[in-house]
C-alpha positions in Angstrom: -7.6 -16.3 -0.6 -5.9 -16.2 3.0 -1.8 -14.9 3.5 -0.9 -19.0 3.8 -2.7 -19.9 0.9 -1.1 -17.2 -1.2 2.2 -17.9 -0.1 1.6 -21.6 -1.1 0.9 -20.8 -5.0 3.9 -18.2 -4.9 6.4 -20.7 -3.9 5.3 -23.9 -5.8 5.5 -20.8 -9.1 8.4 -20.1 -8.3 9.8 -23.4 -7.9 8.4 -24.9 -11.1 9.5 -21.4 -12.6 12.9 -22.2 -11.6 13.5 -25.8 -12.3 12.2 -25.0 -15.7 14.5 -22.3 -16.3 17.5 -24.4 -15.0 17.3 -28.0 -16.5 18.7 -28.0 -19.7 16.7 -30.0 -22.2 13.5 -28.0 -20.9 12.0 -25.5 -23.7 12.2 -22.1 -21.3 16.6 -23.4 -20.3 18.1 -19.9 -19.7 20.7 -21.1 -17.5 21.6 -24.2 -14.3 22.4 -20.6 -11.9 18.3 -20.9 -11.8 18.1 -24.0 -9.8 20.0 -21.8 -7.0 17.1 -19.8 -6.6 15.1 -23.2 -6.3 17.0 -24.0 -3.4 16.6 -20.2 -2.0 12.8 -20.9 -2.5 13.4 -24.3 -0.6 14.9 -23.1 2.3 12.6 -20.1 2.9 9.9 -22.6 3.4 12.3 -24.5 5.7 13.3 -21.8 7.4 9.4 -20.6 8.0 8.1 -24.3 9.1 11.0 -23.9 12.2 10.7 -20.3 12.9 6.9 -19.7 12.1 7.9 -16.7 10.7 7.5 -16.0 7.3 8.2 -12.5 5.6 6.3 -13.0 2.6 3.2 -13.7 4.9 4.0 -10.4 6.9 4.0 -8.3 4.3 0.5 -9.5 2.8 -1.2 -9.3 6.0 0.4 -5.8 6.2 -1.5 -5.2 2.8 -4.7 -6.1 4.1 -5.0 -9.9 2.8 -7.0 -11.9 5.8 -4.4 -14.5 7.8 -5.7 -17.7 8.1 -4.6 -21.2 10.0 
């Protein structure tokens, strides 16, 4: 897999992660504080589409993982 691609599959985890953690009625609730890191999650990827910087992606390529378009 290319940086970009992994970056992807971390962020959409983390996302469902946290929505499921953070909407009561859901079998894995722990608490709503969970859908703050949702928004975190959200507004890294915002924050990389405007700045086309993304640290995430810098530190995989830094551990070798191929960069890709």
């Amino acid at each position: 897999m290319k940086s970009w691609q992994i970056v992807r599959l971390v962020a959409g985890t983390f996302i469902l992660a946290s929505l499921a953690m953070g909407i009561e009625g859901s079998p894995v609730f722990v608490s709503p504080w969970w859908l703050a890191f949702t928004a975190f999650v959200g507004a890294n990827l915002l924050q990389s589409a405007l700045t086309q910087w993304c640290l995430m992606d810098s530190i995989l390529r830094k551990m070798g993982v191929e960069p890709g378009c």
